[in-house]
CHARMM-style PDB file with segment names, atoms N, HN, CA, C and O in Angstrom:
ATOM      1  N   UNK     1       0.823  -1.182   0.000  1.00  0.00      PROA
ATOM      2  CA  UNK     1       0.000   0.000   0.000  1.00  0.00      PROA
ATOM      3  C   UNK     1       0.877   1.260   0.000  1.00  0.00      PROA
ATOM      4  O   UNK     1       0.568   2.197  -0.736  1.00  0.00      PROA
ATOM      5  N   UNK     2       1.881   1.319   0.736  1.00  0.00      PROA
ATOM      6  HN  UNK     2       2.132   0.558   1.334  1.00  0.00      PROA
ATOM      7  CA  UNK     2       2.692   2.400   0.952  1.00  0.00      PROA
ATOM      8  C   UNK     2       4.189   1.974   0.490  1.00  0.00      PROA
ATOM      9  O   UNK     2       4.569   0.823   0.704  1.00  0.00      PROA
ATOM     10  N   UNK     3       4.932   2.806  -0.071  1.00  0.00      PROA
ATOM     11  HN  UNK     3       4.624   3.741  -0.245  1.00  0.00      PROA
ATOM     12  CA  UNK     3       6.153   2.401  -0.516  1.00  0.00      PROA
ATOM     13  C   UNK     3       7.048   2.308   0.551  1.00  0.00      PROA
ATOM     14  O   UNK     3       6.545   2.563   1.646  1.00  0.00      PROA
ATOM     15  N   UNK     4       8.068   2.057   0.544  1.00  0.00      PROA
ATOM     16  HN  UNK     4       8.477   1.850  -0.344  1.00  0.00      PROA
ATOM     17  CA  UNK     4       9.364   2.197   1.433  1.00  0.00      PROA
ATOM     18  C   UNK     4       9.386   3.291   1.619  1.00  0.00      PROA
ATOM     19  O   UNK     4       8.911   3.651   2.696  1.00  0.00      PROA
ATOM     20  N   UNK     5       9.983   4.448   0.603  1.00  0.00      PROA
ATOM     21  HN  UNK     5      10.369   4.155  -0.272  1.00  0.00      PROA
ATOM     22  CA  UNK     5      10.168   5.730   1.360  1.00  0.00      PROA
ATOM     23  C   UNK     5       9.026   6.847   2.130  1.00  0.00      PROA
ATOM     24  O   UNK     5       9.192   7.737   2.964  1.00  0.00      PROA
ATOM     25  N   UNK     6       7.849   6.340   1.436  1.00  0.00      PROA
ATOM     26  HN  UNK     6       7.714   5.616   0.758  1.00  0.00      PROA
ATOM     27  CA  UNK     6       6.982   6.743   2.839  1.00  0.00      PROA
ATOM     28  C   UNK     6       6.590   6.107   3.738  1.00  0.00      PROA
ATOM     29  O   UNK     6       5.614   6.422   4.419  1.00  0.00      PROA
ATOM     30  N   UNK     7       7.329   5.031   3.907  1.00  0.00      PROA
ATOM     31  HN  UNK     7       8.121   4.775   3.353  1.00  0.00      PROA
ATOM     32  CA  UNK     7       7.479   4.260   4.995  1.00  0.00      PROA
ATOM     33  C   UNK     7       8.293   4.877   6.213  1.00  0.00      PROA
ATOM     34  O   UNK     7       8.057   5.093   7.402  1.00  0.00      PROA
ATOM     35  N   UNK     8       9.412   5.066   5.308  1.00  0.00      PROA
ATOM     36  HN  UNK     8       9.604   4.891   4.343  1.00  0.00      PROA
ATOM     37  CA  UNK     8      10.668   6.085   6.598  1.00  0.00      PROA
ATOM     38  C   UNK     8      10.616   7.698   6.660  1.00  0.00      PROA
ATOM     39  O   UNK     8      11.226   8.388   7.477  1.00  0.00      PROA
ATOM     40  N   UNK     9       9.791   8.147   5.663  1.00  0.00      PROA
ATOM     41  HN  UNK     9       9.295   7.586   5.000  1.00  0.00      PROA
ATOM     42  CA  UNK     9       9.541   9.412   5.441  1.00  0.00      PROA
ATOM     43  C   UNK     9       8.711   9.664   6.703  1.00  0.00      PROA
ATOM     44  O   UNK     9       8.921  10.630   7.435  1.00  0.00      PROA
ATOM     45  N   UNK    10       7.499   8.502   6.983  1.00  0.00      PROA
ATOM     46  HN  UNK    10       7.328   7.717   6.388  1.00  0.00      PROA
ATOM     47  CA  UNK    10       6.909   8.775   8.132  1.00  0.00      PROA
ATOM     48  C   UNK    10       6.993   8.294   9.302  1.00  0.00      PROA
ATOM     49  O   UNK    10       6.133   8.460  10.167  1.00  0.00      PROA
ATOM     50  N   UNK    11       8.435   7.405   9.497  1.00  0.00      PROA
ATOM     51  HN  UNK    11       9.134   7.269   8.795  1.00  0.00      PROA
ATOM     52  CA  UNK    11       9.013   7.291  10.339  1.00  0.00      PROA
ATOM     53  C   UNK    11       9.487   7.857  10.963  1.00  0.00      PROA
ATOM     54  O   UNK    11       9.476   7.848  12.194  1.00  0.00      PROA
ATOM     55  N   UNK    12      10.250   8.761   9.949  1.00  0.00      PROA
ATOM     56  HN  UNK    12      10.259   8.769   8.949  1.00  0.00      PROA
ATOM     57  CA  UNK    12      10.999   9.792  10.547  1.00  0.00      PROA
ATOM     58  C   UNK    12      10.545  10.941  11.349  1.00  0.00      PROA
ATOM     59  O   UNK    12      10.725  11.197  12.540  1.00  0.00      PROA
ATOM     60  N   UNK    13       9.738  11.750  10.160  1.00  0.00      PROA
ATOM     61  HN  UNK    13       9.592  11.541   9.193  1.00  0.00      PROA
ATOM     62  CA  UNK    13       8.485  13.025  11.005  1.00  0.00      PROA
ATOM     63  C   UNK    13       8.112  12.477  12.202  1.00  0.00      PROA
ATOM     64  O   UNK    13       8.307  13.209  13.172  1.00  0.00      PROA
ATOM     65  N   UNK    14       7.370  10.822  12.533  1.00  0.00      PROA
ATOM     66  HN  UNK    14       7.211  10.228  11.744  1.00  0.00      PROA
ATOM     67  CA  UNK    14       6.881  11.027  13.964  1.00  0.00      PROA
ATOM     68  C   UNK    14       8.114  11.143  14.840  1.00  0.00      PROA
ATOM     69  O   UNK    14       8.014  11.821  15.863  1.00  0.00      PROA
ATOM     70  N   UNK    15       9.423  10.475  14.511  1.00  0.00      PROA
ATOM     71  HN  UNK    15       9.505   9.924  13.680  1.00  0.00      PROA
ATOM     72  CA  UNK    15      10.552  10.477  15.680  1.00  0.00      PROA
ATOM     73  C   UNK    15      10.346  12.423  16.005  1.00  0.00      PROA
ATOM     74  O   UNK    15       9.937  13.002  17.011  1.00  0.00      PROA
ATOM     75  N   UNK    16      10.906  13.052  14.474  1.00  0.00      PROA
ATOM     76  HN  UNK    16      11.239  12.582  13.657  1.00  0.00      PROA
ATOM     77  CA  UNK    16      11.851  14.274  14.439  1.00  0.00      PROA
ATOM     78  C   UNK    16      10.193  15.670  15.251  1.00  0.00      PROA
ATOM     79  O   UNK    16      10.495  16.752  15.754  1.00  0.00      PROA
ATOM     80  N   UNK    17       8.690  15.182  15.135  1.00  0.00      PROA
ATOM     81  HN  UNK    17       8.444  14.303  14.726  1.00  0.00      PROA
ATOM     82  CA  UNK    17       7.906  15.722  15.431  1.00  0.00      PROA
ATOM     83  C   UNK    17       7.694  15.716  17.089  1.00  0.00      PROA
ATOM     84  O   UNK    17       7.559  16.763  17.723  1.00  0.00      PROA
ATOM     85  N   UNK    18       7.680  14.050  17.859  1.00  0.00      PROA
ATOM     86  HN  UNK    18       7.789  13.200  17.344  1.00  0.00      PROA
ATOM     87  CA  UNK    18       7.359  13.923  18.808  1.00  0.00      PROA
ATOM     88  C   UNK    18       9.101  14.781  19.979  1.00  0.00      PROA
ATOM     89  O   UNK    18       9.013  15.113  21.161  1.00  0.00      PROA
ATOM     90  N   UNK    19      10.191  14.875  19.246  1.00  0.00      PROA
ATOM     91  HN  UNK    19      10.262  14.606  18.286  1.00  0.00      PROA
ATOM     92  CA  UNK    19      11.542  15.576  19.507  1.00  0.00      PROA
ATOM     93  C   UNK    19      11.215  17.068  20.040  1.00  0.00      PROA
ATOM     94  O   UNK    19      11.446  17.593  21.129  1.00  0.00      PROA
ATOM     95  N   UNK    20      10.651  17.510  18.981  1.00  0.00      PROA
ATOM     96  HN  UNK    20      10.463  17.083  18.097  1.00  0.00      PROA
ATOM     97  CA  UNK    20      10.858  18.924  18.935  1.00  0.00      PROA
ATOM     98  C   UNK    20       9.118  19.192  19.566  1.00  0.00      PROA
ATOM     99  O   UNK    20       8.926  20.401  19.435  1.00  0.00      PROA
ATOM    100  N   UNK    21       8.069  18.648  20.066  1.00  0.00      PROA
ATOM    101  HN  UNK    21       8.225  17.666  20.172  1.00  0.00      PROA
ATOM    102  CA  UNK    21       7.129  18.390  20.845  1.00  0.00      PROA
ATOM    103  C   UNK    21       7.758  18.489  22.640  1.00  0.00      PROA
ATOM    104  O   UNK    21       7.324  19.260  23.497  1.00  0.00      PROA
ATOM    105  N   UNK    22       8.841  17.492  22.809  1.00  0.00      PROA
ATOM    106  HN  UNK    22       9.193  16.866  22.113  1.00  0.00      PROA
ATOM    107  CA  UNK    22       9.144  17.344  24.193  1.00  0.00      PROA
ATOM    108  C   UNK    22      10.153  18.811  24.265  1.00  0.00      PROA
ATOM    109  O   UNK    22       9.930  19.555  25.220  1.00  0.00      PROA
ATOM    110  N   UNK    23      11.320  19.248  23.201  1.00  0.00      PROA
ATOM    111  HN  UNK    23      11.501  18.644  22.425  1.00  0.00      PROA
ATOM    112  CA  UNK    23      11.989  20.046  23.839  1.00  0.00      PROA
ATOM    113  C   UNK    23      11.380  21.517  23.888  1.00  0.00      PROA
ATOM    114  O   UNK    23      11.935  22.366  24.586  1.00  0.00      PROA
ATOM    115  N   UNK    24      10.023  21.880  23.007  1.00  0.00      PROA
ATOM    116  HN  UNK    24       9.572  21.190  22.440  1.00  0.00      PROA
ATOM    117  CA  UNK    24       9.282  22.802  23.032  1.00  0.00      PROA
ATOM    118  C   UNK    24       9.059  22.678  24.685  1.00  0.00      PROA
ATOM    119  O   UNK    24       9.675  23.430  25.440  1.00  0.00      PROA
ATOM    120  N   UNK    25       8.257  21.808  25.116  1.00  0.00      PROA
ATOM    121  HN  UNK    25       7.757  21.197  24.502  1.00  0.00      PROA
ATOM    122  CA  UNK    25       7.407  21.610  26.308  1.00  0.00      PROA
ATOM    123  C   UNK    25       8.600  21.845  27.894  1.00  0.00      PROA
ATOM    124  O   UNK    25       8.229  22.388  28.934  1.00  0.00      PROA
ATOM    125  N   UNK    26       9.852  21.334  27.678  1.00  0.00      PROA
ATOM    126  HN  UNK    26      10.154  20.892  26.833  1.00  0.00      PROA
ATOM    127  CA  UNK    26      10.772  20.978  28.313  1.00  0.00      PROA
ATOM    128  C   UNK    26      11.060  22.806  28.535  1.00  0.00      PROA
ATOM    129  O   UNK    26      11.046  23.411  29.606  1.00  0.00      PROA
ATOM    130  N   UNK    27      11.305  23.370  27.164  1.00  0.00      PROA
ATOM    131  HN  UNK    27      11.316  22.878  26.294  1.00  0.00      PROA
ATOM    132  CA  UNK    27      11.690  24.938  27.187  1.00  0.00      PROA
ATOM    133  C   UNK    27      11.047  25.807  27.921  1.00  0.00      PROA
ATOM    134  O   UNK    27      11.661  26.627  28.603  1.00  0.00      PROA
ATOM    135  N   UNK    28       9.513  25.738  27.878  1.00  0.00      PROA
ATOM    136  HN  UNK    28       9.015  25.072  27.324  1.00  0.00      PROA
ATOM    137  CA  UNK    28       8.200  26.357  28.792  1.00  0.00      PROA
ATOM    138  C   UNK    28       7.528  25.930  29.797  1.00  0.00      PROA
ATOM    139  O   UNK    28       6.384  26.322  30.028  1.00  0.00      PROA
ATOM    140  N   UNK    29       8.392  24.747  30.793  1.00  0.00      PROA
ATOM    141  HN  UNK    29       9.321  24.428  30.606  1.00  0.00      PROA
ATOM    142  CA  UNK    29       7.712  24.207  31.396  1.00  0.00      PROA
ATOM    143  C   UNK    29       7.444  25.394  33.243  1.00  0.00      PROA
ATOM    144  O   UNK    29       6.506  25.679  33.988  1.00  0.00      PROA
ATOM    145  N   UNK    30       9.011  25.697  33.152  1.00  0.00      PROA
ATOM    146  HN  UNK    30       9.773  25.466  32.547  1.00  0.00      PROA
ATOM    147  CA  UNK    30       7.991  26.754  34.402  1.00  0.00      PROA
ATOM    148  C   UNK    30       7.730  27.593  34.118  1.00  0.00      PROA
ATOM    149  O   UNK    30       7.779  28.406  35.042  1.00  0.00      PROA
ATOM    150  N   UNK    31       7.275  28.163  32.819  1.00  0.00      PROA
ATOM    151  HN  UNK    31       7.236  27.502  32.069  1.00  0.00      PROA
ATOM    152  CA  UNK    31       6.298  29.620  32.564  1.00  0.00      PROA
ATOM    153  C   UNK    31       4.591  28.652  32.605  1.00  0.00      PROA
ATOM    154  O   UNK    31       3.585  29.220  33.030  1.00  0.00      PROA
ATOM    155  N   UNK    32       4.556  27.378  32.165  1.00  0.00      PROA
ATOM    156  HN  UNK    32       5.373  26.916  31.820  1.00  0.00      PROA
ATOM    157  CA  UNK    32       3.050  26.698  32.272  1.00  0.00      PROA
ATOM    158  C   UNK    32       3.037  26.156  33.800  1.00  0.00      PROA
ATOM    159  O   UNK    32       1.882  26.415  34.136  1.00  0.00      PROA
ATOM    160  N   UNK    33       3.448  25.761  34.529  1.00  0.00      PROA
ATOM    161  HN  UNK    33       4.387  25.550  34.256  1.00  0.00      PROA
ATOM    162  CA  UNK    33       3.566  25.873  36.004  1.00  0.00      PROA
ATOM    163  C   UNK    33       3.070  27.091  36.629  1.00  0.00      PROA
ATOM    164  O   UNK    33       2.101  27.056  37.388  1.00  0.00      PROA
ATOM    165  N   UNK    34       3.675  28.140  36.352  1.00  0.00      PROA
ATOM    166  HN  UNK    34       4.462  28.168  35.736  1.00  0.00      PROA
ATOM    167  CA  UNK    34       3.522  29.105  37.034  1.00  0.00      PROA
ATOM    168  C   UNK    34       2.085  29.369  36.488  1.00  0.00      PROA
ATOM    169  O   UNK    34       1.139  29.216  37.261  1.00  0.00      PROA
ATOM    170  N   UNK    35       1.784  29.905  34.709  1.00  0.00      PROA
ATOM    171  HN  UNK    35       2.553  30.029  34.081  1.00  0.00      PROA
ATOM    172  CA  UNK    35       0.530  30.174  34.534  1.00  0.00      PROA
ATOM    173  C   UNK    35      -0.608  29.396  35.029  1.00  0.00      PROA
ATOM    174  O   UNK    35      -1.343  29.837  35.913  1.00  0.00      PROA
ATOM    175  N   UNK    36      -0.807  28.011  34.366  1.00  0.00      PROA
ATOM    176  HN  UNK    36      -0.211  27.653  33.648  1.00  0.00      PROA
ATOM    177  CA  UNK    36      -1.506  27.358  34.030  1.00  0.00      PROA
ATOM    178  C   UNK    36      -2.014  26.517  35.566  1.00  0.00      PROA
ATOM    179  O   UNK    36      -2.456  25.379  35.403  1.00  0.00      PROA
ATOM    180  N   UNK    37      -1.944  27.145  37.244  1.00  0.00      PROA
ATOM    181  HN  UNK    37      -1.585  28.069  37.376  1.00  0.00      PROA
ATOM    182  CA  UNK    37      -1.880  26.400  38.508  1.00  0.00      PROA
ATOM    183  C   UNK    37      -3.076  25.367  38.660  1.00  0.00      PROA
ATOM    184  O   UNK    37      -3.020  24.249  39.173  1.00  0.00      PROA
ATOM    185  N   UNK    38      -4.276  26.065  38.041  1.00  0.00      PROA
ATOM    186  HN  UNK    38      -4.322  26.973  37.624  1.00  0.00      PROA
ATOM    187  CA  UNK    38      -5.468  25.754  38.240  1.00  0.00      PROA
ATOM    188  C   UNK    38      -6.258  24.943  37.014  1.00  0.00      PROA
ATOM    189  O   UNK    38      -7.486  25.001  36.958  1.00  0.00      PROA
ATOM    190  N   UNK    39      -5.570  24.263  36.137  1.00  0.00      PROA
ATOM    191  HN  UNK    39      -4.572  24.216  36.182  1.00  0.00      PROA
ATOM    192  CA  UNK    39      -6.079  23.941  35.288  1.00  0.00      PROA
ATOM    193  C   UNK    39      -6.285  22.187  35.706  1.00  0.00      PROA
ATOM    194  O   UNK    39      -7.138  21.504  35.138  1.00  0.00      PROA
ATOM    195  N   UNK    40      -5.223  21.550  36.932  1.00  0.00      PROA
ATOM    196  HN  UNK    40      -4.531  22.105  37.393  1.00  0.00      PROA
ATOM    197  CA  UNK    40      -5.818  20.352  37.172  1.00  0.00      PROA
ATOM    198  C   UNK    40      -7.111  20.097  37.691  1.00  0.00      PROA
ATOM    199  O   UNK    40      -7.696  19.062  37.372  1.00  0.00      PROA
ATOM    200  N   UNK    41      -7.708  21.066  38.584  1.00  0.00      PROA
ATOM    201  HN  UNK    41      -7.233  21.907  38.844  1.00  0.00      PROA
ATOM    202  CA  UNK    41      -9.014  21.053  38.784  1.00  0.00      PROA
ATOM    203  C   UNK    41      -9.731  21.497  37.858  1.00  0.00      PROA
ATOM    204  O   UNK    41     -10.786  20.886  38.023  1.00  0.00      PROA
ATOM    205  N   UNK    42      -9.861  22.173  36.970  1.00  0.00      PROA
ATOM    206  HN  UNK    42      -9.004  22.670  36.836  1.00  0.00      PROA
ATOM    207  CA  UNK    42     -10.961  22.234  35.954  1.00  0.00      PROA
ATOM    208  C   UNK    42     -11.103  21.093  35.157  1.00  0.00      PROA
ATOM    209  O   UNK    42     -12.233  20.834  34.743  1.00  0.00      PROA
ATOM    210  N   UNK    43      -9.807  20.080  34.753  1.00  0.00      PROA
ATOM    211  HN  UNK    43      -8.889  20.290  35.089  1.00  0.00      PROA
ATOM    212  CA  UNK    43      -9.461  18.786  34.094  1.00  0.00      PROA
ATOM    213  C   UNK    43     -10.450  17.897  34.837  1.00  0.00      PROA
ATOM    214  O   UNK    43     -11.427  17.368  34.307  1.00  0.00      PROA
ATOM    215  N   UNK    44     -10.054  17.769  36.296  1.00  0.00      PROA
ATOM    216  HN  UNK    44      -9.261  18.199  36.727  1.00  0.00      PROA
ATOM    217  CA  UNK    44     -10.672  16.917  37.119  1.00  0.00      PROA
ATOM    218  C   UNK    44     -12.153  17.030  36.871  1.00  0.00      PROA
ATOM    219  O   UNK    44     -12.845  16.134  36.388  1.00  0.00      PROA
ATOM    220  N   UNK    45     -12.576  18.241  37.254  1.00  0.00      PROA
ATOM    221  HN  UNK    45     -12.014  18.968  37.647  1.00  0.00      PROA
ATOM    222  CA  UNK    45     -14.285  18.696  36.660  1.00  0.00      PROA
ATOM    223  C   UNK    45     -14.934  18.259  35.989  1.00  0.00      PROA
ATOM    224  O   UNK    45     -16.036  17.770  36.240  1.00  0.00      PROA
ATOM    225  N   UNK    46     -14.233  18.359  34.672  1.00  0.00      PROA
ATOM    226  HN  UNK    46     -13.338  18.757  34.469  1.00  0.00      PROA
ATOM    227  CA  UNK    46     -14.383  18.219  33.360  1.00  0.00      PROA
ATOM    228  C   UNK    46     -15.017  16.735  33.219  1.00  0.00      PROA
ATOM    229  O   UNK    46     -16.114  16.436  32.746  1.00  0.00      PROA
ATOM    230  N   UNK    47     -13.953  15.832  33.798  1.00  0.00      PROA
ATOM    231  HN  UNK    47     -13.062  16.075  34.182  1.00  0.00      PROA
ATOM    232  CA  UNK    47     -13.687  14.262  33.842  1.00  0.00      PROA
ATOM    233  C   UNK    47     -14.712  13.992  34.708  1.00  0.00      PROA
ATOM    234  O   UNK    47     -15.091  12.856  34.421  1.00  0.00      PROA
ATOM    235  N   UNK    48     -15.490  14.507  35.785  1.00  0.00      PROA
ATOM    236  HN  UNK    48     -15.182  15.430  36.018  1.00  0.00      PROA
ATOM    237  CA  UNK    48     -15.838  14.437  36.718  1.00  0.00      PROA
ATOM    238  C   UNK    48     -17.565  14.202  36.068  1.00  0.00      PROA
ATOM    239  O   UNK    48     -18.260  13.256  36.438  1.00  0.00      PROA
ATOM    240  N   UNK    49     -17.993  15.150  35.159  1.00  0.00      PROA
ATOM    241  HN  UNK    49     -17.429  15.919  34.859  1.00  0.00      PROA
ATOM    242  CA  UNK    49     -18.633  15.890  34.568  1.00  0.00      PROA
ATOM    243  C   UNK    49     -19.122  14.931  33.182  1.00  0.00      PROA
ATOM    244  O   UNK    49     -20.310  14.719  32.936  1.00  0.00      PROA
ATOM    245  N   UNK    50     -17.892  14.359  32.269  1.00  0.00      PROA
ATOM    246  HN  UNK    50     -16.927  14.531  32.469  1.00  0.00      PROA
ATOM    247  CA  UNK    50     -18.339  13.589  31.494  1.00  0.00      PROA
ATOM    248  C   UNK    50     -18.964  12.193  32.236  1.00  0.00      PROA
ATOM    249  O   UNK    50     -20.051  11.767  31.846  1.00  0.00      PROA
ATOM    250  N   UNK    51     -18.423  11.685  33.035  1.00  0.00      PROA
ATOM    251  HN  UNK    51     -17.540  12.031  33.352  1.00  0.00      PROA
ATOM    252  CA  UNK    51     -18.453  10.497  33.803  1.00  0.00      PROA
ATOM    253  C   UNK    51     -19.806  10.177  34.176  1.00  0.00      PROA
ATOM    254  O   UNK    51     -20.385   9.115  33.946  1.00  0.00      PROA
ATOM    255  N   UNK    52     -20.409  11.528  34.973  1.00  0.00      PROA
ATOM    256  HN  UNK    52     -19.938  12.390  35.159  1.00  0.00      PROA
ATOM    257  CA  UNK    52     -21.690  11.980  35.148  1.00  0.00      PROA
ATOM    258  C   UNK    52     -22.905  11.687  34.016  1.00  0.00      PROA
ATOM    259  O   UNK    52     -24.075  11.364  34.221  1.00  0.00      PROA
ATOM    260  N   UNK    53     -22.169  11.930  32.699  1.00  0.00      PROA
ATOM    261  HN  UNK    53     -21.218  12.193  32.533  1.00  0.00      PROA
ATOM    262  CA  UNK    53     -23.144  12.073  31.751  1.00  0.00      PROA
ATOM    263  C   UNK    53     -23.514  10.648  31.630  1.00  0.00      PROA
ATOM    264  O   UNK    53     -24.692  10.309  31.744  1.00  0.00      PROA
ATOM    265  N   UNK    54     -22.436   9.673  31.372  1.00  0.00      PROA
ATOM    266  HN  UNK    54     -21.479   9.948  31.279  1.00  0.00      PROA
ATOM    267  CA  UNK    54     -22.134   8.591  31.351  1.00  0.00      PROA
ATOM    268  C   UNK    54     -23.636   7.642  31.941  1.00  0.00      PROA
ATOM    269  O   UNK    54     -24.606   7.054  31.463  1.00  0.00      PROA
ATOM    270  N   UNK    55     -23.037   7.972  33.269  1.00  0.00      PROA
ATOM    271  HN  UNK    55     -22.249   8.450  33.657  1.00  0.00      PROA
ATOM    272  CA  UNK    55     -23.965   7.233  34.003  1.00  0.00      PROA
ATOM    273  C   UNK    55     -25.226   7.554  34.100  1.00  0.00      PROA
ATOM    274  O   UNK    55     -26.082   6.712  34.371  1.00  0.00      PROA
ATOM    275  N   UNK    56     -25.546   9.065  33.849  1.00  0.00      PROA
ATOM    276  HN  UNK    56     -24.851   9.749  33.628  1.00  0.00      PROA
ATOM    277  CA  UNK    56     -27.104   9.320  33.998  1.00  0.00      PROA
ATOM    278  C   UNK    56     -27.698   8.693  32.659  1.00  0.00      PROA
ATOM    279  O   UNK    56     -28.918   8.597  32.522  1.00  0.00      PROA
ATOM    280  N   UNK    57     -26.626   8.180  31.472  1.00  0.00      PROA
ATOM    281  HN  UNK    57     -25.635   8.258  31.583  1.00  0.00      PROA
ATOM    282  CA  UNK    57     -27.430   8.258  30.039  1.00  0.00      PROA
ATOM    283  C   UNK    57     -27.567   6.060  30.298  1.00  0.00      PROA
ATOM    284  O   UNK    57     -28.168   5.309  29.530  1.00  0.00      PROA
ATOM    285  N   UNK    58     -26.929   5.712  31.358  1.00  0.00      PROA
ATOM    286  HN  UNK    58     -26.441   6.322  31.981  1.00  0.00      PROA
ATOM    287  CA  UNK    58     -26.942   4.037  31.256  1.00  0.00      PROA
ATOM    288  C   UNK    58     -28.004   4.079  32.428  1.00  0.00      PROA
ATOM    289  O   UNK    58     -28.626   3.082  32.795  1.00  0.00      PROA
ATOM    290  N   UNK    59     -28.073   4.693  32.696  1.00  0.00      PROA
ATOM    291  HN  UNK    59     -27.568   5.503  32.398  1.00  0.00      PROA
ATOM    292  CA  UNK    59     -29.586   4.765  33.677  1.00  0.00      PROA
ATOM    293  C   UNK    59     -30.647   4.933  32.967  1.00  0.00      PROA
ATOM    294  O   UNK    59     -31.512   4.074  33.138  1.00  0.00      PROA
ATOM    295  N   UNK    60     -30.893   5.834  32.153  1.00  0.00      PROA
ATOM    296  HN  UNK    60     -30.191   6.531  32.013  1.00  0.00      PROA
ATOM    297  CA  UNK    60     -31.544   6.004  31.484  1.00  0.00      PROA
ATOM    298  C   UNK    60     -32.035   5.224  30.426  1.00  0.00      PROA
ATOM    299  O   UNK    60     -33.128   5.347  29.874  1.00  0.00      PROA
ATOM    300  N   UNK    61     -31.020   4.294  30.149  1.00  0.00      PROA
ATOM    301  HN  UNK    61     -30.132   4.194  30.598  1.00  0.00      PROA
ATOM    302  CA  UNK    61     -31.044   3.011  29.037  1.00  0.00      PROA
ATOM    303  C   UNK    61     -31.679   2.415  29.281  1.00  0.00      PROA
ATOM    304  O   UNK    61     -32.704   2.149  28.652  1.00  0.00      PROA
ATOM    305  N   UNK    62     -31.158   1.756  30.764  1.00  0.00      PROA
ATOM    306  HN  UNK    62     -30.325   1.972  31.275  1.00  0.00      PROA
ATOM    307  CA  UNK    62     -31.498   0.772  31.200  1.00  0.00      PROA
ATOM    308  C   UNK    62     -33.383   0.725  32.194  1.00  0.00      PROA
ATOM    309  OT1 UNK    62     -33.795  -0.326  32.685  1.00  0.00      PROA
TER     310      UNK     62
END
């Protein structure tokens, strides 16, 4: 389906993408610390919140 060289062509991009992904993140990590304090509880919420839906909609199924 796919040849060899876009075989390693897209080998490569995910190595050379997921690279420059960590040292971006690695570069800004205590400016998103410092900003970002409160965003595990809104995550949690969030999760908290779908979970909710979850169960009121298998109740509802059932």
């Amino acid at each position: 389906m796919f040849s060899t060289g876009q075989l390693i062509f897209a080998g490569l991009f995910v190595v050379v993408f997921t690279a420059i992904i960590v040292f971006a993140y690695q570069k800004d990590k205590k400016l998103h610390l410092k900003n970002y304090k409160g965003v595990k509880f809104i995550a949690a919420t969030f999760l908290i919140f779908l979970i909710l839906l979850f169960v009121i909609k298998y109740m509802l199924k059932n």
